[in-house]
C-alpha positions in Angstrom: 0.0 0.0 0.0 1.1 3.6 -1.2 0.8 6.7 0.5 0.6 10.5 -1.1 -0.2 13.7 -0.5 -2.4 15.0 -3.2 -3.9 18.4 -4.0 -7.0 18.3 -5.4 -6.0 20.2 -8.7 -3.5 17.8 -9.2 -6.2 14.6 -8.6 -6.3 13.9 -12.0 -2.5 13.1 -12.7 -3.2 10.5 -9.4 -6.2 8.9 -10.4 -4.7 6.1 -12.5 -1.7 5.0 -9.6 -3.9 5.0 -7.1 -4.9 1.8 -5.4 -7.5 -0.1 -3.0 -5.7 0.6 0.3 -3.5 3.9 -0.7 -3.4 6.2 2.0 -3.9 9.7 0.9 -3.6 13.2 2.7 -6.1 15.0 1.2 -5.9 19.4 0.5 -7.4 21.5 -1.6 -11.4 22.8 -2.7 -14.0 19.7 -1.5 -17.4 20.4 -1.9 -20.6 18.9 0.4 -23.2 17.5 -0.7 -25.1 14.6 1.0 -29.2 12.9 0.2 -30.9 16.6 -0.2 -28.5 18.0 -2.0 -27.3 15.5 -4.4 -31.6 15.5 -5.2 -31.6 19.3 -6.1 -28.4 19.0 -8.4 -29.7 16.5 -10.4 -33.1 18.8 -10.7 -30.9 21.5 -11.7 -29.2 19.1 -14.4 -33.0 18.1 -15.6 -34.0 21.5 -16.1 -30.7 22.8 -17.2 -30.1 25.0 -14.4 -26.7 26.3 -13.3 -24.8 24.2 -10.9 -23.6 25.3 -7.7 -20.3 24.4 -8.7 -18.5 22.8 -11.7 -18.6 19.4 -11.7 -16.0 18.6 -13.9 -13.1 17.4 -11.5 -14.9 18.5 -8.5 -14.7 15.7 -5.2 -17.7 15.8 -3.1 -17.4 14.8 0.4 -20.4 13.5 1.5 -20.8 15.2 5.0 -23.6 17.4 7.1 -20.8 19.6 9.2 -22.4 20.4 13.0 -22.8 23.9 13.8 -19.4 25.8 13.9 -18.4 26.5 17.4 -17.2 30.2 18.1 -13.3 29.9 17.2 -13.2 27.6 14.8 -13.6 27.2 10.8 -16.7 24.5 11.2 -18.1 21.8 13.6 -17.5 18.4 13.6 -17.3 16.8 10.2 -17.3 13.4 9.6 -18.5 11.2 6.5 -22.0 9.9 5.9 -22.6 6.9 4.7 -21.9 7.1 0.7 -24.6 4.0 -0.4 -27.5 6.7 0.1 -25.8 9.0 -2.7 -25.7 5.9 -4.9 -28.8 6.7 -7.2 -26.9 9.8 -7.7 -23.4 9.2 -8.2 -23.1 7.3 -11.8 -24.5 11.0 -13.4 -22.3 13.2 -11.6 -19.1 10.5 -12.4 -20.0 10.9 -16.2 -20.5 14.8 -16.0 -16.7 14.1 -14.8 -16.7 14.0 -10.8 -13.4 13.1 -10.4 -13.9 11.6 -6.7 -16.1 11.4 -3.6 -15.4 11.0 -0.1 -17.6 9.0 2.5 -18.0 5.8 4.5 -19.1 2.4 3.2 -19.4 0.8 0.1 -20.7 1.3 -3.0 -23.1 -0.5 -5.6 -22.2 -2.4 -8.7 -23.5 0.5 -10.7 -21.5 3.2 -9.0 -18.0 1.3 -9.0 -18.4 0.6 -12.7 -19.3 4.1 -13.3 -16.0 5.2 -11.6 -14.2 2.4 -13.2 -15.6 3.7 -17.0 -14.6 7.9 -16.0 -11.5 7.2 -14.4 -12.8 8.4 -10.8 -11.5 7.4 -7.4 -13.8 6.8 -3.9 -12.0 7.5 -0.9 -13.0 6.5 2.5 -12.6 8.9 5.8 -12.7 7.4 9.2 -16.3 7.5 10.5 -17.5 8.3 14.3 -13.8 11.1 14.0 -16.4 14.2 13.1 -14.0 16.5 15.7 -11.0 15.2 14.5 -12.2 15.4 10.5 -12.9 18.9 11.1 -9.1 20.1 12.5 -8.4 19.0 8.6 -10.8 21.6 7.1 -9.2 25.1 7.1 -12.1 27.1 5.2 -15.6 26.4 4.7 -18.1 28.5 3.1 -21.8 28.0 2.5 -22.4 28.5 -1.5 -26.2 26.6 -2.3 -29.5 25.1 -0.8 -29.1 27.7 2.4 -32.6 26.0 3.3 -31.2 22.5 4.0 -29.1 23.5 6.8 -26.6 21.7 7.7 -27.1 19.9 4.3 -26.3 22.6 2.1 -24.0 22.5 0.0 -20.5 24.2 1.4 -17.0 24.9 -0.1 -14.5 23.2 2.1 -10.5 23.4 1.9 -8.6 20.9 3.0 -5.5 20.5 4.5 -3.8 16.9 4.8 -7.7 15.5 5.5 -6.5 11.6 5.5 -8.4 9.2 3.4 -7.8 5.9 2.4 -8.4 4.8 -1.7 -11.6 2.6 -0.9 -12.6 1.9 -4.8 -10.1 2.7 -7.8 -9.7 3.3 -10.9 -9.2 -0.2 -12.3 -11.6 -2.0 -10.0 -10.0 -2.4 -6.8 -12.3 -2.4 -4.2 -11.6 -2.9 -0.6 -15.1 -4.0 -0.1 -14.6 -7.0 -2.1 -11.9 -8.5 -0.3 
């Protein structure tokens, strides 16, 4: 098992050597999106609204951040689990989603989707909200203000740790 550092501007040029079991140090612009929001995206993709965000080598992290305690950049922020985004995720892989964050696996139809667009799934540690969130140093709201703490939010990262959960070329740690 490898372990890198990646930005994610630079995701792309990792994508194909990364593998099941890779640990990764996450930084750069991740986006949130969990059930709610995923929904609305895909209505604005129906009706050929504007996005909140380009999609197009974007990672989503699917999280709901608590309130942000007075002195710090957010609240706890730990993954979701990813198999409730899965109706959702084949479209956003082939309008080029370059990788999603979360817990848990995926289904057939969403690891063959980021097997055919050259994606990656990455798993964070779940139950560490507090310690997820010393990893995020920016966070700004940017769409579906209504859903709370399901909106969708601009995050940066800074060395958030993941581990490569599904590749490229069909690894899958949930298969083994």
């Amino acid at each position: 098992m490898a372990q890198y550092t990646i930005d994610t501007a630079s995701l792309a040029d990792y994508i194909p050597k990364l593998c099941a079991g890779d640990s990764v140090l996450l930084s750069g612009t991740v986006y949130t999106a969990r059930d709610a929001a995923h929904k609305r995206i895909c209505t604005l993709l129906d009706e050929g609204g504007e996005l909140p965000f380009e999609l197009k080598g974007a990672v989503i992290y699917y999280a709901g951040p608590t309130p942000t305690p007075e002195g710090r950049v957010i609240g706890s922020c730990g993954p979701t689990t990813s198999c409730r985004m899965d109706c959702f995720a084949p479209r956003l892989l082939d309008l080029g989603l370059a990788a999603m964050v979360g817990k848990g696996g995926r289904n057939a139809e969403v690891c063959d989707a980021i097997e055919r667009n050259s994606a990656v799934y990455f798993c964070a540690i779940g139950g560490a909200g507090a310690l997820c969130s010393k990893s995020i140093v920016s966070c700004e709201e940017i769409a579906f203000h209504d859903l709370g703490c399901e909106s969708v939010k601009k995050l940066c990262f800074k060395d958030f740790p993941v581990i490569v959960a599904i590749d490229c070329k069909g690894g899958n740690l949930f298969n083994k």
